[in-house]
N, C-alpha and C positions, 0 to 999 in steps of 0.2 A: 602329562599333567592335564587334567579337564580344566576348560575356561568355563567360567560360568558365565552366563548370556542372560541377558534380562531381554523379557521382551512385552513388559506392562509396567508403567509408570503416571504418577498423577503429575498432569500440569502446573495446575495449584498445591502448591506445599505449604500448610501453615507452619510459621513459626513461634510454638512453643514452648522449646529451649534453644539455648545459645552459650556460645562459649567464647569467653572474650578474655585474651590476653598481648595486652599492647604496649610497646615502648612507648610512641607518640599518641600521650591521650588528647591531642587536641581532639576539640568534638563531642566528646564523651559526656560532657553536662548537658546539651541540645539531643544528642542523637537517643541515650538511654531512655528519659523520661519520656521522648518521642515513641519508643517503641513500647511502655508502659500502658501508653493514653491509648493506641492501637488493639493490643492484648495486655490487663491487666492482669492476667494470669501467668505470664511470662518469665520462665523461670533462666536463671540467667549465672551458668557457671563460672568462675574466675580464681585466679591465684595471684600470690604476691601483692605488688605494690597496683597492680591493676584491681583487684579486691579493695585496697584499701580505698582507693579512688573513687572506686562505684559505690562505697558503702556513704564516703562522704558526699555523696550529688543525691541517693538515695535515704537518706535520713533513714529515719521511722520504715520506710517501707523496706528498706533490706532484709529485717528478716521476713519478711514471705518472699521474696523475689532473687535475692543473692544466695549462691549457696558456693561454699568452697572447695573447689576441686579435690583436694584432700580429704574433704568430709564426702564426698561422692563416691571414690576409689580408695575409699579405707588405708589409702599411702598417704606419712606424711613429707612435704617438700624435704629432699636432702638440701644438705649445708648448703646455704648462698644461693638455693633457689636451682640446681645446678639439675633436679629431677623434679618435674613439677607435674606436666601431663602425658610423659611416655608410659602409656598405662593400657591395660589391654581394654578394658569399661571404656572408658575415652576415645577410642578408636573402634573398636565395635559398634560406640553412638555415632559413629564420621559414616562409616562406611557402610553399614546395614542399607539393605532394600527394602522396601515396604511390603513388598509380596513376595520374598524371600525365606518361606516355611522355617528354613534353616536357620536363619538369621534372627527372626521371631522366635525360635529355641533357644539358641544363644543368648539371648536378650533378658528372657524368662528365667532362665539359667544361675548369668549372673547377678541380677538383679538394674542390670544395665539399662537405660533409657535409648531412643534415635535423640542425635543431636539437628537440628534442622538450619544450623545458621554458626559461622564462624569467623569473629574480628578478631585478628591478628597482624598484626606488624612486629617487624625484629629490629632482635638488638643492632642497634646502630653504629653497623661494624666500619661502612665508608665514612663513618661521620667521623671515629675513634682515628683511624690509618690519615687522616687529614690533618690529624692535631700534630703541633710539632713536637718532635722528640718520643712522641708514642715507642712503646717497646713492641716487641715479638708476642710478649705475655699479654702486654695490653690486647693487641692485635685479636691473640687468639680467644681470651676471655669475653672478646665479642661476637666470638661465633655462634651463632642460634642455631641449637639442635631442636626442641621442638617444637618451635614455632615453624620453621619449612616443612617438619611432617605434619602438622595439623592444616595447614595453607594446601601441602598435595593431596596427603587424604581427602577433605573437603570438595579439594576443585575436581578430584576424578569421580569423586560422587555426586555430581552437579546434578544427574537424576534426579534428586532429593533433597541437595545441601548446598546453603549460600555459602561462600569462600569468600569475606569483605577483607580486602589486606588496604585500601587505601580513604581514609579519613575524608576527603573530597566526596567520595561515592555514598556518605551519610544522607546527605537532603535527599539524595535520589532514590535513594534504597527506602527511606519511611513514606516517600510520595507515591512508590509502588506497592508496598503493603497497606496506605490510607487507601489506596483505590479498590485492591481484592481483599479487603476484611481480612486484615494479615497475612497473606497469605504471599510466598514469591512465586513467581512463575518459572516454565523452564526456561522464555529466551534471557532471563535475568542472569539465572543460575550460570548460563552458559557462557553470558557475557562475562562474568564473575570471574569464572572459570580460568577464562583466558586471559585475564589482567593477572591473576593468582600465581598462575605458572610461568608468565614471563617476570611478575615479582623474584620468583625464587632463582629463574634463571639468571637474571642480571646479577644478584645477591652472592651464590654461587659465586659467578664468574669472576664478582670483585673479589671474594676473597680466592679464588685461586691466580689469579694476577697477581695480588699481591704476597702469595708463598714464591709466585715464581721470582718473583723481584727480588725477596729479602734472601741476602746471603747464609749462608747454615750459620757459619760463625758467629754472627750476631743473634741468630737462636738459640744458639748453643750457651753464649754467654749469659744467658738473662738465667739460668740453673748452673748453679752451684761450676761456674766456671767451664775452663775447660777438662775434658773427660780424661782421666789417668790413662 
């Protein structure tokens, strides 16, 4: 298998578009308009209850600004929101290089954009395993599939693309695009990066602690009993 190597990258990355999908929207009425006033042009993809969110902080200005993942990748969300952004168009915008001839075909291709910046936080699986009496089912209906591929995509793309998974790092992330005319930098990205992946690591690791804890039996019972 050939690795591909980059070996040309810009410092300065403006951000353009963005992809925002979060359990915990604290922040989201300061931080969105914040990045508005920086880049009014700033197109800003979402799904679900986080769509609904940004449409209510963004009034009037939604439709030029918000656009629905769904309406992007011509897929619409399955039932319960259960397939939302595992989409090839949505990860071709994560992980493209900017001077990746290939990748610029690709792009062309499908009619695909780069995405330059990603807010994401997951569903809130140690919050759910803390409540008492929680089930197996509860448990597992809290497991976040693509929110951790968008968080690693993103942060392995850090060349190129912000990876924001924690709501504190809003004031600080709009202070560093007021200073470069929207734009992040790399030691940003990189920082980014590495709070991202120990995001997903921890996350991981709670929910595999707590498969190793919970007995089959008690999973077993939460479907249709025990098995003939």
């Amino acid at each position: 298998m050939s690795i591909n190597v980059v070996d040309r990258i810009d410092d300065l990355v403006k951000v353009n578009r963005m992809l925002i999908s979060v359990s915990d929207k604290s922040g989201l009425a300061e931080f969105v308009p914040g990045l508005l006033r920086i880049n009014p042009e700033l197109n800003i993809f979402s799904t679900g209850g986080t769509y609904q969110r940004l449409s209510e902080i963004l009034g009037a200005r939604a439709k030029d600004n918000l656009v629905r993942v769904s309406a992007y990748t011509g897929q619409p969300e399955t039932q319960g929101g259960l397939v939302k952004t595992l989409d090839f168009k949505i990860y071709l915008g994560l992980l493209t290089e900017t001077y990746n001839d290939s990748h610029q075909r690709d792009l062309k291709r499908t009619g695909g954009v780069p995405i330059d910046m990603v807010v994401v936080n997951l569903y809130p699986f140690k919050e759910t395993i803390s409540t008492s009496g929680v089930t197996g089912e509860q448990a597992r209906g809290n497991i976040d599939i693509g929110g951790p591929c968008m968080i690693r995509a993103s942060a392995k793309n850090f060349i190129r693309v912000a990876s924001v998974t924690d709501p504190s790092d809003y004031e600080r992330i709009l202070g560093a695009l007021g200073t470069n005319d929207g734009h992040t930098d790399l030691s940003l990205r990189f920082e980014l990066a590495k709070k991202a992946f120990e995001h997903t690591a921890v996350y991981d690791r709670t929910i595999a602690d707590f498969l190793e804890h919970t007995p089959f039996e008690s999973v077993r019972g939460c479907y249709n009993g025990p098995a003939d």
